[in-house]
C-alpha positions in Angstrom: -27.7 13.5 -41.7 -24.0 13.5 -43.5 -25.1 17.2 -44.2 -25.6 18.1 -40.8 -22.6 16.3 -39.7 -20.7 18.2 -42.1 -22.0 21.6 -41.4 -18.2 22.7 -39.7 -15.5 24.1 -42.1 -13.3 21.0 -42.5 -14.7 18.0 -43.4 -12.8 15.1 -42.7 -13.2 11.5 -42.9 -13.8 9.7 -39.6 -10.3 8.6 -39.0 -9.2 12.6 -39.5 -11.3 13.6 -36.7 -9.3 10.8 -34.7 -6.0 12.1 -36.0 -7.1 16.2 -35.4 -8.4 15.2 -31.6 -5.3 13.4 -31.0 -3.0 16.3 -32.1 -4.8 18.8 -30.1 -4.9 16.8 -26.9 -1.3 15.8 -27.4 -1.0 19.7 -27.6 -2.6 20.0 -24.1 -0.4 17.6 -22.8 2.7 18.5 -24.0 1.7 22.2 -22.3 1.3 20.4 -19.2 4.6 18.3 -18.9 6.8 21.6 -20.5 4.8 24.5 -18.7 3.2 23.3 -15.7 5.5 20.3 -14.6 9.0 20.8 -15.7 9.2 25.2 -16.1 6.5 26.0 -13.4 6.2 23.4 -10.5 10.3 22.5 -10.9 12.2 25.2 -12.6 13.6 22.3 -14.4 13.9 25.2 -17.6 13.4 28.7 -18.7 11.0 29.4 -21.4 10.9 32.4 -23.8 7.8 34.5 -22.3 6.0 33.9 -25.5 6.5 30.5 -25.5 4.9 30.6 -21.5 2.3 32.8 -22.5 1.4 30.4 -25.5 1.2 27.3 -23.0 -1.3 28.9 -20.5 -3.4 30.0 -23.2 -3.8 26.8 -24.7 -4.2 25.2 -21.2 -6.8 27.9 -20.6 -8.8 26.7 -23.2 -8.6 23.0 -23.1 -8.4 22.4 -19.5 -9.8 25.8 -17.5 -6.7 24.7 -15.3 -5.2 27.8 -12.7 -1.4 27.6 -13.0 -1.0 28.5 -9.3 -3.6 25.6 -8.6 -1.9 22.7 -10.5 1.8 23.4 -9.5 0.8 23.9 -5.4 -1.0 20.5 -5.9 2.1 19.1 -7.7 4.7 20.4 -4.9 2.7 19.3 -2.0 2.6 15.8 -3.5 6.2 15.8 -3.6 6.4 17.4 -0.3 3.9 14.8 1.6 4.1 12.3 -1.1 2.9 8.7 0.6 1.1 10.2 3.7 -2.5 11.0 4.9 -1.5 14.5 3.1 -0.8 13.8 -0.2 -3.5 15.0 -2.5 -3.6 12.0 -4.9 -2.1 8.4 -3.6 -3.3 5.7 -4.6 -2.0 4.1 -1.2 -4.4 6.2 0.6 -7.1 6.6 -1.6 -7.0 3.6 -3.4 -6.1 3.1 -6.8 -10.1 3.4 -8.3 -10.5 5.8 -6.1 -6.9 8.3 -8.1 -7.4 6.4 -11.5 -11.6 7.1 -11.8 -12.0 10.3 -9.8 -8.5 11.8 -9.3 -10.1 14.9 -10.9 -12.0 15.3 -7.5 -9.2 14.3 -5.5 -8.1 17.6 -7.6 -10.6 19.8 -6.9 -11.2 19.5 -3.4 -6.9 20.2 -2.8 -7.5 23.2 -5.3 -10.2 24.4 -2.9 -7.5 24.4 0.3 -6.5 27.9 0.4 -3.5 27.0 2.3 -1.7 24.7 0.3 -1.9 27.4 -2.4 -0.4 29.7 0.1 2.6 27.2 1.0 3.5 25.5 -2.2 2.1 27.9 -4.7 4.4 30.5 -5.0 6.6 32.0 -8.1 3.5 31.1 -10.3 2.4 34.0 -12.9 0.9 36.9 -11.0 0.1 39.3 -13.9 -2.7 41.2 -15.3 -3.6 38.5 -17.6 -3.6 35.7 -14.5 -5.7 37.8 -12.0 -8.1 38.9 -14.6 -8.6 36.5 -17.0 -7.1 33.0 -16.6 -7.8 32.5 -13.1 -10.8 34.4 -13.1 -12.8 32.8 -16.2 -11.8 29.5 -16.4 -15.0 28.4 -17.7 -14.9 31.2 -20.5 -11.9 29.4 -21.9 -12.9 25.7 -22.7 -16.4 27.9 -22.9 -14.3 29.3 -26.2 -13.0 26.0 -27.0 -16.7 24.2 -27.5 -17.5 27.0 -30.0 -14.3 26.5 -31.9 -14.7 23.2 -32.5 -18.1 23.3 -33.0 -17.3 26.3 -36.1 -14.8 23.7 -37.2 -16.5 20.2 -37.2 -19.8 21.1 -36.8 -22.0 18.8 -34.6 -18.9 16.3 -34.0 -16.6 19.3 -32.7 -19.1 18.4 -29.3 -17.3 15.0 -29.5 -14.2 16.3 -29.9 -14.5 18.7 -27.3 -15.2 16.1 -25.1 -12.5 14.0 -25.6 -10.1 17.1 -24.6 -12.4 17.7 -21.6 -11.7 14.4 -19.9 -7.8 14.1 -21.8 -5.9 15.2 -18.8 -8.6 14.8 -16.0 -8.4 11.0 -17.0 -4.6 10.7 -18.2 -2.6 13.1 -16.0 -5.1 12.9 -12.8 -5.5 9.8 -13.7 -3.5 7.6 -14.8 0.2 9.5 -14.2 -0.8 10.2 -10.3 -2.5 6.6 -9.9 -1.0 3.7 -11.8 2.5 5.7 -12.0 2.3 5.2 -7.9 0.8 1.3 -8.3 2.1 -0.3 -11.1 5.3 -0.5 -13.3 9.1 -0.8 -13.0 11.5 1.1 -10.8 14.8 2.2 -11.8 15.1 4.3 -8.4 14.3 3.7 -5.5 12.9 7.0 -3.3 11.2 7.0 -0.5 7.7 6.4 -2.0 5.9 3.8 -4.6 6.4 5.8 -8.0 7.2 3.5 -11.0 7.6 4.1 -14.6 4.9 2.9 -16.2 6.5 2.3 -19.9 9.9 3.0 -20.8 8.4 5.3 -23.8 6.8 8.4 -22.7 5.1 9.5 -25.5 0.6 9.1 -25.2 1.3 11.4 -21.9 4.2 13.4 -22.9 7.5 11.7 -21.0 5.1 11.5 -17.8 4.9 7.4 -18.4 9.0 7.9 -16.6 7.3 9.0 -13.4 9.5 6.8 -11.4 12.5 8.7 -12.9 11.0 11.8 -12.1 10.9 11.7 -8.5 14.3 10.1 -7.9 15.3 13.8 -9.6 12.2 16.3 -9.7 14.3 19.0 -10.7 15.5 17.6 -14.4 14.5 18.4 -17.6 14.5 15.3 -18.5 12.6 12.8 -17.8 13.7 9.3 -19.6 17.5 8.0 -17.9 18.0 4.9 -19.4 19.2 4.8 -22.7 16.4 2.8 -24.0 14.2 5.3 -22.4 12.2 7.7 -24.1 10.7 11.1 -23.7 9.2 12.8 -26.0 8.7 16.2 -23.9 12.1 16.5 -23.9 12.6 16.2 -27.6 10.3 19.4 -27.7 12.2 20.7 -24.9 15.2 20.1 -27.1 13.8 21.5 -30.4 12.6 24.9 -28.7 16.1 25.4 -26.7 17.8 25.0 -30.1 15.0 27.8 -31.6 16.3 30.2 -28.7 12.9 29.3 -26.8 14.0 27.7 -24.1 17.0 27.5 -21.5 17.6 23.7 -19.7 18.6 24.7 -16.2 19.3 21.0 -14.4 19.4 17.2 -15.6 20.0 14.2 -14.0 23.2 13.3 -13.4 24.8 10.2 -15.3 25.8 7.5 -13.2 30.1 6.7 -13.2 31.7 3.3 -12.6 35.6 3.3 -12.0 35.9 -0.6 -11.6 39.8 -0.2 -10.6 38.3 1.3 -7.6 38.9 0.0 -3.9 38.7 2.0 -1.2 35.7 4.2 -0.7 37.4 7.8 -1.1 35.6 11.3 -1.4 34.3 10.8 -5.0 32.6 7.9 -3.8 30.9 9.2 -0.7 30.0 12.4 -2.8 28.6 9.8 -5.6 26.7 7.7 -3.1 25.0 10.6 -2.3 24.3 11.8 -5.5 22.6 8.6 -6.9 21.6 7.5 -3.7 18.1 6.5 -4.9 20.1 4.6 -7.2 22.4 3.2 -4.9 19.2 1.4 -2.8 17.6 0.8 -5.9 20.9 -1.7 -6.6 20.9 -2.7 -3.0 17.5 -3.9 -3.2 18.4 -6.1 -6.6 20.9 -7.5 -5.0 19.3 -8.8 -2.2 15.6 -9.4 -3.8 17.0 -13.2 -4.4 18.8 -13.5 -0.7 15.5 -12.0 0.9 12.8 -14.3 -1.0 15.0 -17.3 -0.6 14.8 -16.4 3.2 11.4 -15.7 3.8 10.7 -18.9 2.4 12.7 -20.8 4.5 11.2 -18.7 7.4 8.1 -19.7 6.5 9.0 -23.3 6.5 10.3 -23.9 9.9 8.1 -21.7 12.1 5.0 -21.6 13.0 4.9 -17.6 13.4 2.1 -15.6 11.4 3.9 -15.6 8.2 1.7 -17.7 6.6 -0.4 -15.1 5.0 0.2 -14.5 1.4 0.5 -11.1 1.5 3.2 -11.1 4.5 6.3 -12.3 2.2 5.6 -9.2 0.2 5.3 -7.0 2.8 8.7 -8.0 4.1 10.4 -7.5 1.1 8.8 -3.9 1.2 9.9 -3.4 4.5 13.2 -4.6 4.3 13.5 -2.2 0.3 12.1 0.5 1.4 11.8 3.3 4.3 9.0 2.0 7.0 8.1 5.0 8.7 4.8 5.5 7.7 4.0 1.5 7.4 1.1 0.2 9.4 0.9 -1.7 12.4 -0.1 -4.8 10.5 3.4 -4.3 8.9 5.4 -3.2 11.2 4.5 -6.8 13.4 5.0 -8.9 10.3 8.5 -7.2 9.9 9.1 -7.4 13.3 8.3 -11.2 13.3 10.8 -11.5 10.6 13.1 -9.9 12.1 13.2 -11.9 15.2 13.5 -15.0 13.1 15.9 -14.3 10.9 19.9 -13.4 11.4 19.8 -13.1 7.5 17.1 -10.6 7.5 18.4 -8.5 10.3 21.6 -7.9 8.9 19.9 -6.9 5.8 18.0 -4.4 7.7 20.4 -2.9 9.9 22.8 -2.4 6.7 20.4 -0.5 4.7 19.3 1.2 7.7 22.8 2.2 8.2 23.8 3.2 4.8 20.6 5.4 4.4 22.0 7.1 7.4 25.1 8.1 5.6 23.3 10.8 3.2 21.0 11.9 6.5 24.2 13.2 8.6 24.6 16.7 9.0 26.5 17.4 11.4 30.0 15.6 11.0 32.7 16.4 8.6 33.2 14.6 5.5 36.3 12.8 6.1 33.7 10.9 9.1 31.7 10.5 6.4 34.1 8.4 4.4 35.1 6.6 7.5 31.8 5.5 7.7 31.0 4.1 4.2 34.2 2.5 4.2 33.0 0.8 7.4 30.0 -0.1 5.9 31.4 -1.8 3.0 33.6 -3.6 5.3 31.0 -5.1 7.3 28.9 -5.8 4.6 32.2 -7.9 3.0 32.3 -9.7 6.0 28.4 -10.3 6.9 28.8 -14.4 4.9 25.8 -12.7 2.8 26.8 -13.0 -0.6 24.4 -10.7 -2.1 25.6 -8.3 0.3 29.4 -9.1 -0.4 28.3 -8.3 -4.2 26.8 -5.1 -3.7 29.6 -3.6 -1.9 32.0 -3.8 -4.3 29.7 -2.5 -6.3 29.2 0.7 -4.3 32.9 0.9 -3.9 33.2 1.2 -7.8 30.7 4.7 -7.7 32.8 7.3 -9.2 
């Protein structure tokens, strides 16, 4: 039996199987995080055309994944991200539903011609593509099997295995269903993405998912500076080799506390980091809004005794509610009604979201208008509120 397990070229102890396995499907991931997120789907870099090439051959073998395929599905979850169309959220589909068979979810948006139409383009279109990659995808992890099985023997199946169901499990997975479930926010965007540890390393900087979509055109990935991402360290490492070009990061967030009036740097900040900006606001006023709802809850008799009301309040009153359901939209509504508190609340960050939706008045109206808001928010008697605008006044 040891014989036969041992009929590959290398022989390894068990553990060096686990280490070799892990190494190649870290490989695979780091190809799809550099090539297929950050150069392909978001132009975040440039890549050497070796380098490129390089990824999509590996990908090609572990994964059989078309380029065109993955980034369409990527930008139209951006695009519709939250809604009916989204290919893979977890509040449509449920979170077993992404997390156990987001491979499917996958599949079925690879097979809609016109999403590849829409969000596919500026993918590679050359001879290679047409008649190999896209073409034979089952030749290439076809290629991979035998590999491993010339270098393991008999165990290279298991191996192969394990990079079979690497990315179907982690990226479809785990990246498009618990990074839109579970986990802390640093931004706050218009949808449910969270990072799911501050250390992206087992999926390649993909754990910062929250970070990601509050600026899907950076490089980088971690933004706190006890963040970490490894894909950028590669990303790093190859630009100083003359592999790689960084086109856009995220922008750092400035403080001038000697700041009082709200002038043009502020407005242009506020805009900027505005998924920061509601990301504070809702810190802020997490306390005032709780404290609140509890109270509400003690002296009416309205439907707010269901536990999972409270929560969807705080959502509502966080967060954009244009897509909420009608459940919601009553419970909010009932607070609402109730509650002087929670209406000012809601009108003010309806109001300040407002201020990076204009378009058609100048900027100097612009600047009118936040230092309006910041004015009313000083004089609303919330506290929380008072707080926050001094903070936003200090946005530099």
């Amino acid at each position: 039996m040891q014989s036969f397990l041992q009929f590959g070229l290398l022989d390894l102890p068990w553990w060096g199987y686990v280490i070799v396995t892990l190494i190649m499907t870290h490989m695979t991931i780091a190809s799809v995080t550099i090539f297929l997120h950050r150069h392909q789907a978001h132009h975040a870099l440039q890549l050497h055309p070796v380098v490129s090439h390089c990824f999509r051959f590996w990908l090609w073998l572990t994964t059989g994944m078309v380029t065109k395929e993955w980034v369409a599905i990527h930008r139209k979850h951006h695009a519709k991200c939250e809604t009916i169309d989204d290919p893979h959220s977890p509040r449509v589909h449920g979170i077993g539903k992404v997390l156990f068979k987001g491979a499917k979810l996958y599949c079925n948006e690879a097979d809609n011609l016109a999403t590849l139409e829409k969000y596919g383009h500026g993918t590679p279109d050359d001879w290679s593509e047409r008649n190999l990659y896209s073409k034979h995808v089952v030749l290439g992890i076809g290629i991979m099997l035998v590999i491993d099985f010339v270098l393991f023997g008999p165990i290279g199946f298991i191996v192969w295995g394990v990079q079979m169901l690497w990315i179907p499990f982690f990226a479809a997975g785990v990246i498009n269903g618990v990074g839109h479930y579970y986990g802390y926010r640093n931004f706050a965007p218009n949808d449910t993405s969270t990072n799911i540890v501050p250390w992206g390393i087992l999926i390649g900087g993909e754990e910062l998912h929250n970070n990601h979509h509050a600026y899907v055109s950076s490089a980088k990935l971690s933004n706190k500076w006890w963040e970490f991402d490894i894909g950028w360290v590669y990303i790093r490492i190859l630009e100083l080799l003359g592999l790689a070009t960084v086109r856009k990061v995220a922008p750092k967030v400035h403080f001038n506390q000697a700041k009082t009036p709200c002038d043009e740097a502020t407005l242009q900040a506020v805009i900027t980091h505005r998924y920061d900006v509601l990301a504070k606001f809702a810190k802020y006023l997490k306390k005032t809004i709780v404290t609140e709802i509890r109270s509400l809850r003690a002296r009416t008799t309205l439907g707010l005794q269901d536990a999972q009301v409270p929560e969807t309040v705080k959502y509502c009153l966080q967060n954009d509610v244009g897509d909420m359901g009608e459940k919601e939209r009553v419970a909010l509504n009932q607070a609402l009604h109730s509650s002087q508190v929670l209406r000012t609340i809601y009108s003010m960050r309806q109001d300040l979201t407002a201020l990076w939706s204009s378009s058609t008045i100048s900027k100097k109206e612009l600047i009118d208008q936040l230092e309006n808001w910041c004015q009313r928010a000083e004089g609303s008697g919330i506290n929380a509120l008072q707080e926050f605008s001094r903070k936003l006044r200090c946005y530099d």
